[in-house]
N, C-alpha and C positions, 0 to 999 in steps of 0.2 A: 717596338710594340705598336700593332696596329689599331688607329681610334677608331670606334662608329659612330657614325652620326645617323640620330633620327630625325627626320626630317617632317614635321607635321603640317596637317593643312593649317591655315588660316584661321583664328580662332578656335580652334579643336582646343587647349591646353584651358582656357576659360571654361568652356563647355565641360570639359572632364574635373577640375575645379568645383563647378556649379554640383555635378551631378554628387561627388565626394562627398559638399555638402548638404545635400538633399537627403541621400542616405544617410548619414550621421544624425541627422533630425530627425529621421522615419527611426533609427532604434532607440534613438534617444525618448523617444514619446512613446513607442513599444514597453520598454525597461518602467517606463512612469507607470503605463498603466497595469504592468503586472504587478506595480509596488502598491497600486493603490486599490486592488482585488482584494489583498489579504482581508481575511475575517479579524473581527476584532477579538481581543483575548476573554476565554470566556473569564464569567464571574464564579463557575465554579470553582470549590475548596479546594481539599487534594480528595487524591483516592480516582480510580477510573470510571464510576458513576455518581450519579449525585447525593443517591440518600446512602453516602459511606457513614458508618456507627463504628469504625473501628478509632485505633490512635496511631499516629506514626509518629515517632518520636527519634530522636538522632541514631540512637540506639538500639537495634533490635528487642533488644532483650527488656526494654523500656516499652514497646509498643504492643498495642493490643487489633490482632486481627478481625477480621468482619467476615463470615463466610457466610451470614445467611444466606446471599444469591445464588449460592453455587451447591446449595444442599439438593438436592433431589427430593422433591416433592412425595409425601407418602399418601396413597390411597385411601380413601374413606373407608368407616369402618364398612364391614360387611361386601366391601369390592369384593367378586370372582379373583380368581388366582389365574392366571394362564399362561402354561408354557407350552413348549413347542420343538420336535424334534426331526432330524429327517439324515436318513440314511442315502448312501450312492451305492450301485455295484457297480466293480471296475468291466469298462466296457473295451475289447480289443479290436485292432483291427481288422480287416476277413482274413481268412485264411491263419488266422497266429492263434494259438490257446491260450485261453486265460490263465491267472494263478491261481483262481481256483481252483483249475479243473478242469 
């Protein structure tokens, strides 16, 4: 079995040592400060906004829902009414006949 030997300059092995730890330090201070970014926890309740009026309880069948946010707003008395409709004819390419006709 054949050995290799690597042969290095003259203080290179400190220097490569040094830099090891230098980077170790640079993620270690990285890692800190994305731990110390976090927002703090809010103070809201449960529920996904804050004025929740509903109950959540372990139990579904125990809990009472909150839909106001999510009703659809009804128009004042005496709003117009507006609908809106719109037709296509099929359009071919030259030379081919439609199915129309």
């Amino acid at each position: 079995m054949n050995r290799v030997t690597l042969k290095l300059a003259p203080g290179l092995p400190t220097l490569l040592s040094r830099a090891v730890v230098v980077f170790g330090a640079l993620l270690c201070s990285l890692a800190m400060a994305q731990t110390a970014k976090k927002p703090a926890p809010s103070s809201q309740a449960v529920g996904p906004y804050k004025d929740f009026k509903g109950v959540i309880k372990l139990d579904i069948r125990d809990s009472k829902a909150d839909w106001g946010p999510f009703t659809p707003k009804k128009a004042p008395a005496g709003a117009p009414t507006f609908s809106s409709s719109s037709t296509t004819t099929p359009v071919s390419p030259p030379g081919r006949r439609s199915a129309a006709g």
